[in-house]
C-alpha positions in Angstrom: 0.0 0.0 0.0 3.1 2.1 -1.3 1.8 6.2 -1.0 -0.6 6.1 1.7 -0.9 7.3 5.1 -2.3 6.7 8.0 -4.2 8.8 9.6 -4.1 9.0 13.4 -7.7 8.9 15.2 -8.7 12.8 16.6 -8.9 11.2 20.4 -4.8 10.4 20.2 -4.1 13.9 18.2 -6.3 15.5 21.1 -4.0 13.2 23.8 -0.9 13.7 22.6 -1.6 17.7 22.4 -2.4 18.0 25.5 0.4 15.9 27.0 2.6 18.2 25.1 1.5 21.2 26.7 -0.1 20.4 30.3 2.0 17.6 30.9 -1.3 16.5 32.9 -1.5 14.5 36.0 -4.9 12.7 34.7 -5.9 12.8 31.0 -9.4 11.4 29.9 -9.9 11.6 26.6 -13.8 9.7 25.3 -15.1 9.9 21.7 -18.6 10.4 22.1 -19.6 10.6 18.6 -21.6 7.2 18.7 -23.9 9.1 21.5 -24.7 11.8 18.6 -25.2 9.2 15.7 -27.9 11.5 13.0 -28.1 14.6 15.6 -26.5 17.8 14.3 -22.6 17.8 13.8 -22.4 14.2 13.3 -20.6 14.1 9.5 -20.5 10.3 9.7 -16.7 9.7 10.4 -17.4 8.6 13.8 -15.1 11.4 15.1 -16.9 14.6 15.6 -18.1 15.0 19.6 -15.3 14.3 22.6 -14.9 14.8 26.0 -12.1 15.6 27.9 -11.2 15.2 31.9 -8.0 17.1 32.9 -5.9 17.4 35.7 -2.5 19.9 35.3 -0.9 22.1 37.5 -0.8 24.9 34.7 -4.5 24.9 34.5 -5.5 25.0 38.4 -4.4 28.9 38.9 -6.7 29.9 35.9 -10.1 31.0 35.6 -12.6 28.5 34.1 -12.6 30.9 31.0 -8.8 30.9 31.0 -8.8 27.2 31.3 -11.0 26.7 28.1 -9.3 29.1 25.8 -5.8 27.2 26.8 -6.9 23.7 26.1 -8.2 25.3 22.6 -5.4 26.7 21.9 -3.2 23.7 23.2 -5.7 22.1 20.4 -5.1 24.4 17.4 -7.2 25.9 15.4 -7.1 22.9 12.4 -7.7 20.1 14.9 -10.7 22.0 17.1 -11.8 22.9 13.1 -12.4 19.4 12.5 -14.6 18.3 15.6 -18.4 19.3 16.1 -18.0 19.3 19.7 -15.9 19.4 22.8 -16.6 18.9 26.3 -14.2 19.9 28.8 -13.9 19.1 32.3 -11.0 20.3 34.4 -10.2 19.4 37.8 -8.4 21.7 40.4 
């Protein structure tokens, strides 16, 4: 299968962004797309709704606000682009 690629699955882009940048104590990432099967957002790949359960020391001092807009930009603007939706939970 000379010239293709594999892509890697949006929950281990997701994981391995956030490891990169939070270095976090507890990382939860779920693909809930299956929950949103024919529902708005749901373009059929299986990949489009996740939830995500953090624990990092660089997140704790920061607002809930703050928190968010650091774990999208963490993200990137492409990878959050390709995803319908994003829960976030973040532990202190």
């Amino acid at each position: 299968m000379k010239g293709l690629t594999r892509k890697m699955p949006i929950a281990d882009e997701i994981r391995t962004k956030l490891e990169t940048a939070f270095a976090p104590e507890r990382l939860e990432v779920l693909n809930e797309s299956h929950r949103h099967r024919g529902h708005a957002g749901d373009d059929g790949s299986g990949e489009s709704h996740f939830h995500v359960t953090i624990r990092a020391a660089g997140l704790a001092p920061l607002s809930r606000l703050e928190r968010h807009r650091a774990i999208h930009a963490a993200l990137g603007r492409d990878l959050v682009g390709r995803i319908h939706a994003l829960g976030l939970t973040v532990e202190a």
